[in-house]
py3Dmol code that shows the C-alpha trace and the ligand (Angstrom):
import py3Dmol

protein = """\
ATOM      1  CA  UNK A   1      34.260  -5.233  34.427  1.00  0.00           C
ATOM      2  CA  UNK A   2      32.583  -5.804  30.871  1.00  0.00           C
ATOM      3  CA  UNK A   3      30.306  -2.550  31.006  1.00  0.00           C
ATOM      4  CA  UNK A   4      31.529   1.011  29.833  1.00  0.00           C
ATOM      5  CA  UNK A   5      28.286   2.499  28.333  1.00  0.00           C
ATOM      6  CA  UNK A   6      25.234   0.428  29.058  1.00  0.00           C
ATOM      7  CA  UNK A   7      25.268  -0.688  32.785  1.00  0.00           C
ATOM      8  CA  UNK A   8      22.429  -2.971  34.469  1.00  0.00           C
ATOM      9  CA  UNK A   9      21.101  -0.310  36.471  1.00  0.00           C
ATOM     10  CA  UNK A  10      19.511   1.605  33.630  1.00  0.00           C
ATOM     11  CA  UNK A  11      15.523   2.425  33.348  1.00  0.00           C
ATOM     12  CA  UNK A  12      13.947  -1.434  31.917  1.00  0.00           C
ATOM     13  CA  UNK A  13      10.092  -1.501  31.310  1.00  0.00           C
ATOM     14  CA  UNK A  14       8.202  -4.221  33.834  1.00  0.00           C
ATOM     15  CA  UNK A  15       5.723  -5.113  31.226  1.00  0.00           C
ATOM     16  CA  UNK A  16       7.775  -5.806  27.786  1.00  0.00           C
ATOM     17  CA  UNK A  17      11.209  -5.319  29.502  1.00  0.00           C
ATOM     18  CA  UNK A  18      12.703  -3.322  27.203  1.00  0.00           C
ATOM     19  CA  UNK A  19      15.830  -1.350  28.320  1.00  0.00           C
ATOM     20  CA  UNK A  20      16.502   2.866  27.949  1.00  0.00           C
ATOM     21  CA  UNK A  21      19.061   4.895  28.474  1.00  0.00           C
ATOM     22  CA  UNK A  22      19.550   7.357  31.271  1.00  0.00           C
ATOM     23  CA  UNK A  23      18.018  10.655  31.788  1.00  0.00           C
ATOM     24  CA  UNK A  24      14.981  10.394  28.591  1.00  0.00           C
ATOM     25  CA  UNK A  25      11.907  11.124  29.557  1.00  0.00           C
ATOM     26  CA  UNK A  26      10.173   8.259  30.560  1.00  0.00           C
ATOM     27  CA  UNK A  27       6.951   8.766  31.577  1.00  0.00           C
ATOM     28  CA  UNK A  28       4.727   5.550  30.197  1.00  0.00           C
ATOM     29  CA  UNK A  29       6.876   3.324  27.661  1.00  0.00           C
ATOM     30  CA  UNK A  30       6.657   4.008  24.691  1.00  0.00           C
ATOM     31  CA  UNK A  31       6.585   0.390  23.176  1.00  0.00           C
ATOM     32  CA  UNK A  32       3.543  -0.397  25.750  1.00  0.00           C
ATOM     33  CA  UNK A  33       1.620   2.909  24.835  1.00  0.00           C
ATOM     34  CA  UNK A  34       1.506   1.526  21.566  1.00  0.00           C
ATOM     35  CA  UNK A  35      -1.799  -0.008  20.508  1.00  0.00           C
ATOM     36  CA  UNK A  36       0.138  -3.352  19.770  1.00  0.00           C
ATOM     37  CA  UNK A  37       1.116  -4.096  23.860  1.00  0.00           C
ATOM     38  CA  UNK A  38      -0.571  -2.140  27.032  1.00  0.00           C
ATOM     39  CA  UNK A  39       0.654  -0.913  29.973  1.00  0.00           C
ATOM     40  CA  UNK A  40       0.945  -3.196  33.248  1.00  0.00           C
ATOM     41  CA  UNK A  41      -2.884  -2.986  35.257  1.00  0.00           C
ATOM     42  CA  UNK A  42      -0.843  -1.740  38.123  1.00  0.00           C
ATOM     43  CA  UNK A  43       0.349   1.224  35.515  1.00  0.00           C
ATOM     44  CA  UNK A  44       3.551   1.670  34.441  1.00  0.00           C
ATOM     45  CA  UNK A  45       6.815   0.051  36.514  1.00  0.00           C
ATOM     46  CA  UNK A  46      10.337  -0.124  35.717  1.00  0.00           C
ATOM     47  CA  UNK A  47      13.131  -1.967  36.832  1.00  0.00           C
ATOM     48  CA  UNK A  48      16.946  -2.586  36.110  1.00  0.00           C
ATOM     49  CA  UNK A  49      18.030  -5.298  34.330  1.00  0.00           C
ATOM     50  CA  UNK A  50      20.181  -5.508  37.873  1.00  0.00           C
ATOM     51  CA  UNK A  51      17.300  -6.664  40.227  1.00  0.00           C
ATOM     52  CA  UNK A  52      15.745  -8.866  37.595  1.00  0.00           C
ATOM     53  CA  UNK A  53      19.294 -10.695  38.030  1.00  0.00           C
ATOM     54  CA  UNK A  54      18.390 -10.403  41.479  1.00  0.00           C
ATOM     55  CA  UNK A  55      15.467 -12.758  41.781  1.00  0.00           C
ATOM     56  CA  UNK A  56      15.800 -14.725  37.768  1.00  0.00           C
ATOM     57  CA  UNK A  57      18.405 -17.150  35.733  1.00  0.00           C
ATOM     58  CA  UNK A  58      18.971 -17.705  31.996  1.00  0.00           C
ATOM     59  CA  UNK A  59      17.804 -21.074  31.186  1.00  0.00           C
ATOM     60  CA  UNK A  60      19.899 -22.492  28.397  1.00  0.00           C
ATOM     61  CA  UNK A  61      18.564 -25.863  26.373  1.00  0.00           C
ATOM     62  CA  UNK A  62      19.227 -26.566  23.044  1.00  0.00           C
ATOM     63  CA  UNK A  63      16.261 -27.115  20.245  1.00  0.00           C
ATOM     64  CA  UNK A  64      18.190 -29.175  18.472  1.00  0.00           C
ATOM     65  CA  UNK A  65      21.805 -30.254  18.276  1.00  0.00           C
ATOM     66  CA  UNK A  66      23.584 -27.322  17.983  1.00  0.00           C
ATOM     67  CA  UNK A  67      20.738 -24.627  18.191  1.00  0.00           C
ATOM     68  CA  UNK A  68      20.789 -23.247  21.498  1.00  0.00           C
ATOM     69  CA  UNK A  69      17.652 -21.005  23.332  1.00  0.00           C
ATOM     70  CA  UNK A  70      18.345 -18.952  26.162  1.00  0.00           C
ATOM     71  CA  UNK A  71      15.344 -17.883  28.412  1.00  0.00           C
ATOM     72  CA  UNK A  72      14.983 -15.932  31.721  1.00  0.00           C
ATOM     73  CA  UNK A  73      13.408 -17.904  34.658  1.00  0.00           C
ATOM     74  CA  UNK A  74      11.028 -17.789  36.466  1.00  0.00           C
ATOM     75  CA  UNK A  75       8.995 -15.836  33.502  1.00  0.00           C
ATOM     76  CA  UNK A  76       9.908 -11.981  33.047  1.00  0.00           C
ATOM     77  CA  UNK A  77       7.968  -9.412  31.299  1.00  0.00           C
ATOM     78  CA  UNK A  78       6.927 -11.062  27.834  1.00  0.00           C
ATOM     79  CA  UNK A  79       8.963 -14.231  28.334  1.00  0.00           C
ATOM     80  CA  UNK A  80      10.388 -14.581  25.000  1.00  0.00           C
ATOM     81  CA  UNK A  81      13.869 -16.912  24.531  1.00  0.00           C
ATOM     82  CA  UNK A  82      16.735 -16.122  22.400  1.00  0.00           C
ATOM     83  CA  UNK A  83      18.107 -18.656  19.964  1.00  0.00           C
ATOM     84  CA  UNK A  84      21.828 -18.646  19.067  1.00  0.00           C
ATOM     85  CA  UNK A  85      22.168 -19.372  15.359  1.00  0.00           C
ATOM     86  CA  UNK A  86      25.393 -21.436  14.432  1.00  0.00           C
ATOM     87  CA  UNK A  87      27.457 -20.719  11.302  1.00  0.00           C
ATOM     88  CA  UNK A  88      30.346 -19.765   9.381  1.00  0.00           C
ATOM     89  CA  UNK A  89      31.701 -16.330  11.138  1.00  0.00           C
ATOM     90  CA  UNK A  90      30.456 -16.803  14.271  1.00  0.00           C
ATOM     91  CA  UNK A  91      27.087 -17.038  16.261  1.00  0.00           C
ATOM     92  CA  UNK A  92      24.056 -15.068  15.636  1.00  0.00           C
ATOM     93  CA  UNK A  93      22.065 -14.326  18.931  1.00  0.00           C
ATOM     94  CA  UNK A  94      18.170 -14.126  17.006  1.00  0.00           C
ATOM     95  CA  UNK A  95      16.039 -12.191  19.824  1.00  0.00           C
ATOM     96  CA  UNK A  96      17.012 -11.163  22.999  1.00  0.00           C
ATOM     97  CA  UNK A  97      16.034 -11.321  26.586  1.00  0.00           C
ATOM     98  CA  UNK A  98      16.464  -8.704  29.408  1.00  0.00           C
ATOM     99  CA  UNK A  99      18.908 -10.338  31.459  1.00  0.00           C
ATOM    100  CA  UNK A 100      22.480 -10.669  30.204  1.00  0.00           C
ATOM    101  CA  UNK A 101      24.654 -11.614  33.557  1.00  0.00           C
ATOM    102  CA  UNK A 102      28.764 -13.001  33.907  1.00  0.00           C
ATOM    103  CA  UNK A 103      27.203 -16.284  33.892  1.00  0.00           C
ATOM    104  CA  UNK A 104      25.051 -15.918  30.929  1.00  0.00           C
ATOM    105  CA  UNK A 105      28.284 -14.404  28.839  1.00  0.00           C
ATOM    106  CA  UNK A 106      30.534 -17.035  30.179  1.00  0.00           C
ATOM    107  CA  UNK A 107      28.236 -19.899  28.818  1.00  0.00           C
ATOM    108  CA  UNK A 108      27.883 -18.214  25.440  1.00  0.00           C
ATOM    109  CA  UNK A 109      31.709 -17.790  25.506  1.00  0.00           C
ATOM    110  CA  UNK A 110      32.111 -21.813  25.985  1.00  0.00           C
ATOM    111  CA  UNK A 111      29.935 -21.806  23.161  1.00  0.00           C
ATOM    112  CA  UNK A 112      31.532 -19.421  20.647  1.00  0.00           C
ATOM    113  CA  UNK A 113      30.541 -16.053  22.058  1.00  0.00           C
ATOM    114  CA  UNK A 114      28.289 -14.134  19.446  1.00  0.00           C
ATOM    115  CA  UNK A 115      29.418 -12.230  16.351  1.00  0.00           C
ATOM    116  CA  UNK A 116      26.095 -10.221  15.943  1.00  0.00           C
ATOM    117  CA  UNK A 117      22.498  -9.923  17.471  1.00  0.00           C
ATOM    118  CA  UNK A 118      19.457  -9.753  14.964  1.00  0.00           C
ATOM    119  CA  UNK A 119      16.051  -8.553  16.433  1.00  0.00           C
ATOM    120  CA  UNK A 120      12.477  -9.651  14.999  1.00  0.00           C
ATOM    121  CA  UNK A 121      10.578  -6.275  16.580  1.00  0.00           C
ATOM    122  CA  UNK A 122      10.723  -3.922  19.193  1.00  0.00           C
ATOM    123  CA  UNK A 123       8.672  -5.892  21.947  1.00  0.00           C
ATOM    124  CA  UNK A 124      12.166  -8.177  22.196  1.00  0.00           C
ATOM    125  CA  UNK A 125      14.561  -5.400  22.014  1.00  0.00           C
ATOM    126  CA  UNK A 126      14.824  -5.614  25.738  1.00  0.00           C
ATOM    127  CA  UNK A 127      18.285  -5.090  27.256  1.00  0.00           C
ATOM    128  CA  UNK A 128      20.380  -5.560  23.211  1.00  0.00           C
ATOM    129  CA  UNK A 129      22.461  -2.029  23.754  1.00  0.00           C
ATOM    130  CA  UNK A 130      24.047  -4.287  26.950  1.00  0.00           C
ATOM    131  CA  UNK A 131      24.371  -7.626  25.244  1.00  0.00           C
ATOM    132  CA  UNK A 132      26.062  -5.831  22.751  1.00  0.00           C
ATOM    133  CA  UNK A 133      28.638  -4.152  25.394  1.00  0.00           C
ATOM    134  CA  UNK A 134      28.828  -7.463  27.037  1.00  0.00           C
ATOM    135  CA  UNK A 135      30.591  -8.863  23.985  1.00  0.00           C
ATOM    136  CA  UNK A 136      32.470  -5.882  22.939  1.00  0.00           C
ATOM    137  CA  UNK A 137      30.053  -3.787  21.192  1.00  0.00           C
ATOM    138  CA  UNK A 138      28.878  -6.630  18.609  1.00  0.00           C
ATOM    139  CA  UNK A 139      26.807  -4.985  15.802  1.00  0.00           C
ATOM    140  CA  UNK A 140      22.737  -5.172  16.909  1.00  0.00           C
ATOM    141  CA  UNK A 141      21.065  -5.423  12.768  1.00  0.00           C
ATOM    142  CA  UNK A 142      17.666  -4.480  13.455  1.00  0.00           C
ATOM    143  CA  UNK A 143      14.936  -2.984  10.134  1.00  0.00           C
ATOM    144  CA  UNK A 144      14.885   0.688   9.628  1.00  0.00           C
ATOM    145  CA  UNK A 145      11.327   0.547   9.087  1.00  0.00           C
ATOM    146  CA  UNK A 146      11.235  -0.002  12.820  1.00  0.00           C
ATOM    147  CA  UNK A 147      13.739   3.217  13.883  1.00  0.00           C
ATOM    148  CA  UNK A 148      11.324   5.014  15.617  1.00  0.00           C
ATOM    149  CA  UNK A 149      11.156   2.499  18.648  1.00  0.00           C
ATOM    150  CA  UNK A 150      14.680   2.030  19.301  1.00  0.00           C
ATOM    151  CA  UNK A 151      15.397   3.135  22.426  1.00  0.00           C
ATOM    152  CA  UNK A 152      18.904   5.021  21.420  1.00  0.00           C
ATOM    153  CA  UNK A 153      20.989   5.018  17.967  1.00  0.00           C
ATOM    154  CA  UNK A 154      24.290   3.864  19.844  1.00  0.00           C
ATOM    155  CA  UNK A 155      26.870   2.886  17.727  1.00  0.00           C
ATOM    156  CA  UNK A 156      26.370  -0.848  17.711  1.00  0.00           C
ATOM    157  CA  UNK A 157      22.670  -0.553  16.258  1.00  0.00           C
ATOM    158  CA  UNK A 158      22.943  -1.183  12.364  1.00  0.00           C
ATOM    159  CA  UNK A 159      19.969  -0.144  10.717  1.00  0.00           C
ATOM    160  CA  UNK A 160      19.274  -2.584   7.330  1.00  0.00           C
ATOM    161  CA  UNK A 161      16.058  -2.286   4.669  1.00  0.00           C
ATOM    162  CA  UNK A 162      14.558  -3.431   1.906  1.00  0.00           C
ATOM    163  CA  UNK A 163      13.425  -7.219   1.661  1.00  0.00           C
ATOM    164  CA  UNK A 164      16.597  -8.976   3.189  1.00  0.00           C
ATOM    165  CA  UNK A 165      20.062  -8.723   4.766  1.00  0.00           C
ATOM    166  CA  UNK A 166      22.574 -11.493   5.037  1.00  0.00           C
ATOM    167  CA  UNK A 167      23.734 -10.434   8.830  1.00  0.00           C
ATOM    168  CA  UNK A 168      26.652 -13.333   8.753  1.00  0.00           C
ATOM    169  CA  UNK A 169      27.219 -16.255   6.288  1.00  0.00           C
ATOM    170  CA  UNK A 170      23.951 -18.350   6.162  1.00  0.00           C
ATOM    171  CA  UNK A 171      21.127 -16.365   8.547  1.00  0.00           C
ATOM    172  CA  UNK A 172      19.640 -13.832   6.051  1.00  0.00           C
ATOM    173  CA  UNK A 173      16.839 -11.535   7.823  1.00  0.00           C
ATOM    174  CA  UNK A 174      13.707 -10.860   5.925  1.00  0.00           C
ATOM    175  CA  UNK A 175      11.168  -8.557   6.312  1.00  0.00           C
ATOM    176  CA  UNK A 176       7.879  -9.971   6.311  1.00  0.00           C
ATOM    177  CA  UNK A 177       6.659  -6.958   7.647  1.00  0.00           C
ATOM    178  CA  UNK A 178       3.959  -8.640   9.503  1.00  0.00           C
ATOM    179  CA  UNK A 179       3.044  -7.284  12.850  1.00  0.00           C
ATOM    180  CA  UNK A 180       5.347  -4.560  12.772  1.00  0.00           C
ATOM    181  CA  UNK A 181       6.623  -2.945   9.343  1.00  0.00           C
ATOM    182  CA  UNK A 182      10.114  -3.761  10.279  1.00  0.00           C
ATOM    183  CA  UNK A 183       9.812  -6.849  11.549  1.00  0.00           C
ATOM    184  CA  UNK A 184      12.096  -9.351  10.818  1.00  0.00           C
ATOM    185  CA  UNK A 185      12.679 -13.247  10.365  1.00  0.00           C
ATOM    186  CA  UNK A 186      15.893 -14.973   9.868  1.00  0.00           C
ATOM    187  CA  UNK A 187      16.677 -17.825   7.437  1.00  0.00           C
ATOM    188  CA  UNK A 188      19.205 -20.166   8.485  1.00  0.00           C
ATOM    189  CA  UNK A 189      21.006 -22.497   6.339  1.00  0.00           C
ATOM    190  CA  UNK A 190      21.429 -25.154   8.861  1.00  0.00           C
ATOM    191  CA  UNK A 191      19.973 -28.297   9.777  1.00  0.00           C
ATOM    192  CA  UNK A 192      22.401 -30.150   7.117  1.00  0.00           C
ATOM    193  CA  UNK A 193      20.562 -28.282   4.076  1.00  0.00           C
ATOM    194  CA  UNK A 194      16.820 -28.475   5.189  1.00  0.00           C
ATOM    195  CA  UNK A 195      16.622 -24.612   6.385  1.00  0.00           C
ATOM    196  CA  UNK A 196      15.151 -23.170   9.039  1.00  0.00           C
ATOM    197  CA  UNK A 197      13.237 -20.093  10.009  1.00  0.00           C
ATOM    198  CA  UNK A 198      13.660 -18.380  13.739  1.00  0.00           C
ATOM    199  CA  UNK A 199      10.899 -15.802  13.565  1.00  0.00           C
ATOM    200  CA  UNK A 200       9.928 -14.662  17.082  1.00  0.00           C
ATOM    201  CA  UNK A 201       6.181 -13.832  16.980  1.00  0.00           C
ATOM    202  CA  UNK A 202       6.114 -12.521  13.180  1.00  0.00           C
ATOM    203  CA  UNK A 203       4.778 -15.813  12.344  1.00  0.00           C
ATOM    204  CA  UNK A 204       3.773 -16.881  15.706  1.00  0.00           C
ATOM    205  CA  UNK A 205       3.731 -20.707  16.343  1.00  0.00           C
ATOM    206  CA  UNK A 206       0.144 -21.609  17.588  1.00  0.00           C
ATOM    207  CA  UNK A 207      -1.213 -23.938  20.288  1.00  0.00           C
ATOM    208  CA  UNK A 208      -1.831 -26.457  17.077  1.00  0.00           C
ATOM    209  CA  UNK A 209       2.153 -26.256  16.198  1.00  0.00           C
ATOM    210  CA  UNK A 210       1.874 -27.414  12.758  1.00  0.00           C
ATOM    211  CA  UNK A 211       0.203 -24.251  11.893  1.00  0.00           C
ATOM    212  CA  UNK A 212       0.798 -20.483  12.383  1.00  0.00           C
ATOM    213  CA  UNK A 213      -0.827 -17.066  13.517  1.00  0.00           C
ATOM    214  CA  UNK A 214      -0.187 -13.354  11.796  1.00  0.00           C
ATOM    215  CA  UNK A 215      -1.365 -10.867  14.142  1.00  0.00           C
ATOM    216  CA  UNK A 216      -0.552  -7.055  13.941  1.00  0.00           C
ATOM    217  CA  UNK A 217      -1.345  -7.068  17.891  1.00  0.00           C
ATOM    218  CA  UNK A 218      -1.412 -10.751  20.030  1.00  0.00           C
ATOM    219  CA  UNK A 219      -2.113  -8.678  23.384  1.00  0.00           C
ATOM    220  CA  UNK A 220      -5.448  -6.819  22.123  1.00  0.00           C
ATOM    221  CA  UNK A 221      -6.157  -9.596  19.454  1.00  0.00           C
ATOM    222  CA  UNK A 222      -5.468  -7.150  16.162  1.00  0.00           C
ATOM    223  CA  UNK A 223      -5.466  -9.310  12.828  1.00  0.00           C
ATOM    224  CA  UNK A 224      -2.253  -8.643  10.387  1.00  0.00           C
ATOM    225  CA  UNK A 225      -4.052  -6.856   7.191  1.00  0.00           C
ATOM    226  CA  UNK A 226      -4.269  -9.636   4.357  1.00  0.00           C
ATOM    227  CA  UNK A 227      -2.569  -7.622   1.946  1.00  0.00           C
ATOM    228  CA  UNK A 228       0.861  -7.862   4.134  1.00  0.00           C
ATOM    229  CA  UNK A 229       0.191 -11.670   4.640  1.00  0.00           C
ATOM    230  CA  UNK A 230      -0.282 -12.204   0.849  1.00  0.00           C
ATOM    231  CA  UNK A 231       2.965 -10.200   0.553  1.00  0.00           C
ATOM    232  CA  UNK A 232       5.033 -12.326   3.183  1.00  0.00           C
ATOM    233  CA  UNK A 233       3.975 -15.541   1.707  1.00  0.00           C
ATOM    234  CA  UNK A 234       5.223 -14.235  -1.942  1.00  0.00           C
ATOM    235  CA  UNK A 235       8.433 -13.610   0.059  1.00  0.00           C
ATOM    236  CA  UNK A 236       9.141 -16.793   1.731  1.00  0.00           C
ATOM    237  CA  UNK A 237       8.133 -18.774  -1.717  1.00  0.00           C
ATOM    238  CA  UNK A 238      12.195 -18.144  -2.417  1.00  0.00           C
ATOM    239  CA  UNK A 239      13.704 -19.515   0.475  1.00  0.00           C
ATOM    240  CA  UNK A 240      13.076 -23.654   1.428  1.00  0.00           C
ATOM    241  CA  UNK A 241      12.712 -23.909   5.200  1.00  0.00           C
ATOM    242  CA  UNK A 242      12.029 -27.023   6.985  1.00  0.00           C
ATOM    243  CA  UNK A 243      11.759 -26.254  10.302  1.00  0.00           C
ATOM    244  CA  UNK A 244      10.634 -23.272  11.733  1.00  0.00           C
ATOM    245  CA  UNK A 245      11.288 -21.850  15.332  1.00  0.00           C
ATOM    246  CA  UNK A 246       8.909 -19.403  17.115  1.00  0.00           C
ATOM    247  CA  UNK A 247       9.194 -16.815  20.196  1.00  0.00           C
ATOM    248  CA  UNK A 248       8.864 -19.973  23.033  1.00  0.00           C
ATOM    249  CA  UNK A 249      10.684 -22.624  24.102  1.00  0.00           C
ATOM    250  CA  UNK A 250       8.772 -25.503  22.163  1.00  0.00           C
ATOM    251  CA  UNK A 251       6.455 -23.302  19.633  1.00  0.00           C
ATOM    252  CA  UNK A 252       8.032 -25.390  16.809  1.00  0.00           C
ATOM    253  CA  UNK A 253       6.852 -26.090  13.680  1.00  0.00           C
ATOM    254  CA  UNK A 254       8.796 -28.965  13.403  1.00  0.00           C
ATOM    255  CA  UNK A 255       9.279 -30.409   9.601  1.00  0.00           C
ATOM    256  CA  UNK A 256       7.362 -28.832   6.458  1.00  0.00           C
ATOM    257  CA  UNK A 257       7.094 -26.308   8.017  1.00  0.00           C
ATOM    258  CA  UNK A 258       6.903 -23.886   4.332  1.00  0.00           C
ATOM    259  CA  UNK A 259       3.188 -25.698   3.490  1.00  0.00           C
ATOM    260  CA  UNK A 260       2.468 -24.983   7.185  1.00  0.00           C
ATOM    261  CA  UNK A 261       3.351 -21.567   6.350  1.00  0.00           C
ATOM    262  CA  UNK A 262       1.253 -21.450   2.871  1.00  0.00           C
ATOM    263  CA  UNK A 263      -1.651 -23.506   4.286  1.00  0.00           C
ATOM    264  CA  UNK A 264      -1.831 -20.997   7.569  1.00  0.00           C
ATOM    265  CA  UNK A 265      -1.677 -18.103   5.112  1.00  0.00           C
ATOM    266  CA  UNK A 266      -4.509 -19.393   3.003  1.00  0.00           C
ATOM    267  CA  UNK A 267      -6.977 -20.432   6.566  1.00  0.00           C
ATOM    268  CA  UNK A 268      -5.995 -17.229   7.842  1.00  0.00           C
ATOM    269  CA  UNK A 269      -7.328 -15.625   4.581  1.00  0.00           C
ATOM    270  CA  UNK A 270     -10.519 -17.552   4.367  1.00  0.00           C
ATOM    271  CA  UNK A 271     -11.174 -16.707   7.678  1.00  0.00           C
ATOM    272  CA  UNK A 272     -11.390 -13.089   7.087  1.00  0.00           C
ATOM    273  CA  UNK A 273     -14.016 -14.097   3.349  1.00  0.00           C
ATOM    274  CA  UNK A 274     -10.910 -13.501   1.363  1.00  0.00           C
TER     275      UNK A 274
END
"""
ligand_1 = """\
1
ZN
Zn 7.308 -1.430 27.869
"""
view = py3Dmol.view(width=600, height=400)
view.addModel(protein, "pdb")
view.setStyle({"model": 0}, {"cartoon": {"style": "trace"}})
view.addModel(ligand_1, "xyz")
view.setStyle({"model": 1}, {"stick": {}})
view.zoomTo()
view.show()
């Protein structure tokens, strides 16, 4: 058995499928009360990360050579897909998804199993405290700006702050602070030198994929104030990035993807008279 701690039969939210602990007090989630998600129309339902294995898969397909996603099928809760960032010291596993089953661990295993999970925000924290267990208790980096919504300080969640964090040898998180005020990007050195960014829905790949969105909600349609957009861009202007990977399998920016960056920043801006 891999489990000791987190099991898969543990209170999960139906509508963002995040994953608590035992005995709190659950009552409505507390990542779906807030004003940047909502709670289900048929009010709040939870489930175990158990029966979604019941019924769903994780989908693996890689972006490009050697950048694997991993997504839950058919869709669950937000339907996000993790990526699982190559490099020197092991793999990365950017986002996570609320499934983590043998099969899902033994396929990461032929890949390299994972040295460390990094989180963008806490809508994709979903089941991390049992990914972590599944491959020994990895270290889970997430922003401290974002404490508050983690479901339980176990000793695998490493809180980092500030501007950046190298997690492992080439991915370095940064805070862009966009749509939550510790949410998180990661810069990877790969793609032979070009650089790319994985940034969940921080800077959200649009419909229109040389561009990108910076909401504070996407739900309930809640614009990201300029002044943190301005100060994200003035981030990123130190880091080249090539390519850059959103929440979804295909929301890809997929080359120049820093003047999609700078020219989204500067639409977005003149779109609000700025
Ligand atoms: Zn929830």
């Amino acid at each position: 058995m891999r489990s000791t701690g987190w099991v898969n039969d543990q209170p999960m939210c139906v509508t963002c499928g995040v994953q608590y602990p035992y005995g709190i007090d659950l009552g409505v989630c507390p990542i779906c009360a807030d004003e940047r998600q909502y709670v289900g129309y048929d009010g709040q339902l939870w489930t175990t990360s158990a029966q979604v294995g019941d019924n769903h898969v994780n989908v693996f397909r890689q972006e490009v050579r050697g950048l694997w996603g991993i997504g839950t099928e058919p869709h669950f809760a937000i339907g996000q897909r993790a990526l699982i960032v190559p490099g020197e010291g092991g793999n990365l596993l950017w986002d996570c998804v609320s499934l983590v089953d043998d099969a899902t661990v033994d396929r990461i295993n032929e890949l390299g199993g994972l040295a460390a999970i990094a989180i963008s925000h806490p809508h994709y924290y979903s089941a991390m405290h049992e990914w972590s267990e599944a491959f020994g208790g990895i270290p889970i980096h997430l922003h401290a700006d974002d404490e508050q919504w983690i479901p339980v300080r176990d000793g695998a969640v490493r809180l980092w702050s500030g501007d950046s964090f190298e997690a492992l040898p080439g991915r370095t998180l940064l805070n862009p602070r966009i749509h939550f005020a510790g949410g998180a990007i990661v810069h990877w050195d790969g793609l032979d030198g070009r650089g790319a960014l994985c940034t969940g829905d921080i800077l959200q790949v649009v419909a229109d994929r040389r561009w990108v969105g910076f909401m504070y909600s996407y739900p309930n349609l809640i614009p990201e104030h300029p002044e943190t957009v301005r100060r994200a861009v003035k981030l990123l202007a130190e880091y080249d990035f090539d390519v850059l990977y959103g929440a979804w399998w295909d929301k890809v920016v997929d080359g120049d993807a820093k003047a999609a960056v700078s020219r989204s920043a500067e639409r977005y801006l003149a779109h609000l008279g700025l």
